[in-house]
C-alpha positions in Angstrom: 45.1 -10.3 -9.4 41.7 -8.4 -9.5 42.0 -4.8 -9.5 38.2 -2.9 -10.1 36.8 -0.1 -7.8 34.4 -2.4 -6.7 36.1 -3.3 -4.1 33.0 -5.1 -2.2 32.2 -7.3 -5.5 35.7 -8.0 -5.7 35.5 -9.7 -2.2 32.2 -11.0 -2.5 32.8 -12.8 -4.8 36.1 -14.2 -4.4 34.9 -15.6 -1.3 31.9 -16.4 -2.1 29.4 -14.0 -0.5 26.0 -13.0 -1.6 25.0 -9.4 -1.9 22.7 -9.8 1.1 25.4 -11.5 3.3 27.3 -9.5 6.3 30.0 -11.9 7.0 31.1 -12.2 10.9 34.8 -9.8 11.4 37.5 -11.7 10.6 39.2 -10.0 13.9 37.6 -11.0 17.2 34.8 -13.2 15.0 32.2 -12.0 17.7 30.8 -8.4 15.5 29.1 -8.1 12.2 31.7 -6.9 9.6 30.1 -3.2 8.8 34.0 -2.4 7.2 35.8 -3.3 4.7 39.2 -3.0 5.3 42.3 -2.5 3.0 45.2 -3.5 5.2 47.6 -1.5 2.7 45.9 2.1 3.2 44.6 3.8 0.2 45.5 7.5 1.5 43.5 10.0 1.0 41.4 10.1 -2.1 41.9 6.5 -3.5 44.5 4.6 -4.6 45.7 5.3 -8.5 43.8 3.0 -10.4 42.2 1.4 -7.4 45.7 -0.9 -7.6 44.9 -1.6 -3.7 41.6 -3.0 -4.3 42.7 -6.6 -4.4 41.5 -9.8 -2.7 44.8 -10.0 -0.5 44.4 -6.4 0.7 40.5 -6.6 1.7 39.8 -7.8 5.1 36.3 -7.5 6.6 36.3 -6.1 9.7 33.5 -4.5 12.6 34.2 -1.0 13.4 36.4 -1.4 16.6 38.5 -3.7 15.1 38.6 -1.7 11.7 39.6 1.1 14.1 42.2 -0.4 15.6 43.6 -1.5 12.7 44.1 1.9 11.5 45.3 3.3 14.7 48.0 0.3 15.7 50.7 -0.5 13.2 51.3 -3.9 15.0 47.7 -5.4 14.5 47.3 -4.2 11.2 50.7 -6.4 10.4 48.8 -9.2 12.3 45.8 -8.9 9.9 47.9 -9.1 6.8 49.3 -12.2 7.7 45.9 -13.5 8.9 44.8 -12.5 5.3 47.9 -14.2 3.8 47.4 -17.6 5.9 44.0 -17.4 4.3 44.2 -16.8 1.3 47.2 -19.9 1.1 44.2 -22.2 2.9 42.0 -21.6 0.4 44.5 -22.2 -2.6 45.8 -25.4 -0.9 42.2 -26.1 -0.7 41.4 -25.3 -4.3 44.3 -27.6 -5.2 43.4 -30.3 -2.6 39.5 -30.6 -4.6 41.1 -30.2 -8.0 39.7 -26.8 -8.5 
């Protein structure tokens, strides 16, 4: 597990985006991701040590989505187990190409 305060690098480059890129929002997939979001809240402040700025708790997101993600406990549960289904795609992946 990754843990930095660079949150943003940390995603980039785990999946593989350049500096430049604004991936699409992993939500409704019709908006520009402008957020990233950490589906475990950080609280006010930070998290200690930045522990929650990990691959499986960054999900890019556009703002109404990133907003109703932090307003409706039930679609932020959806989105972690979005991010979970993905992140077990891409290792099956990884182990399907020998990686």
């Amino acid at each position: 597990m990754t843990i930095s305060k660079d949150y943003k690098k940390i995603f980039s480059k785990y999946w593989g985006y350049a500096g430049q890129d604004t991936p699409m929002c992993w939500s409704c997939h019709r908006d520009f991701a402008v957020d990233l979001h950490h589906l475990k809240a950080r609280g006010m402040g930070g998290s200690p040590k930045n522990t929650l700025n990990t691959i499986e708790n960054l999900m890019p997101l556009c703002r109404p989505c990133h907003l109703k993600a932090e307003y409706s406990k039930s679609f932020n549960e959806e989105l972690k187990n979005r991010m979970k289904n993905k992140i077990q795609e891409r290792l099956f992946e990884e182990q399907e190409n020998g990686l």
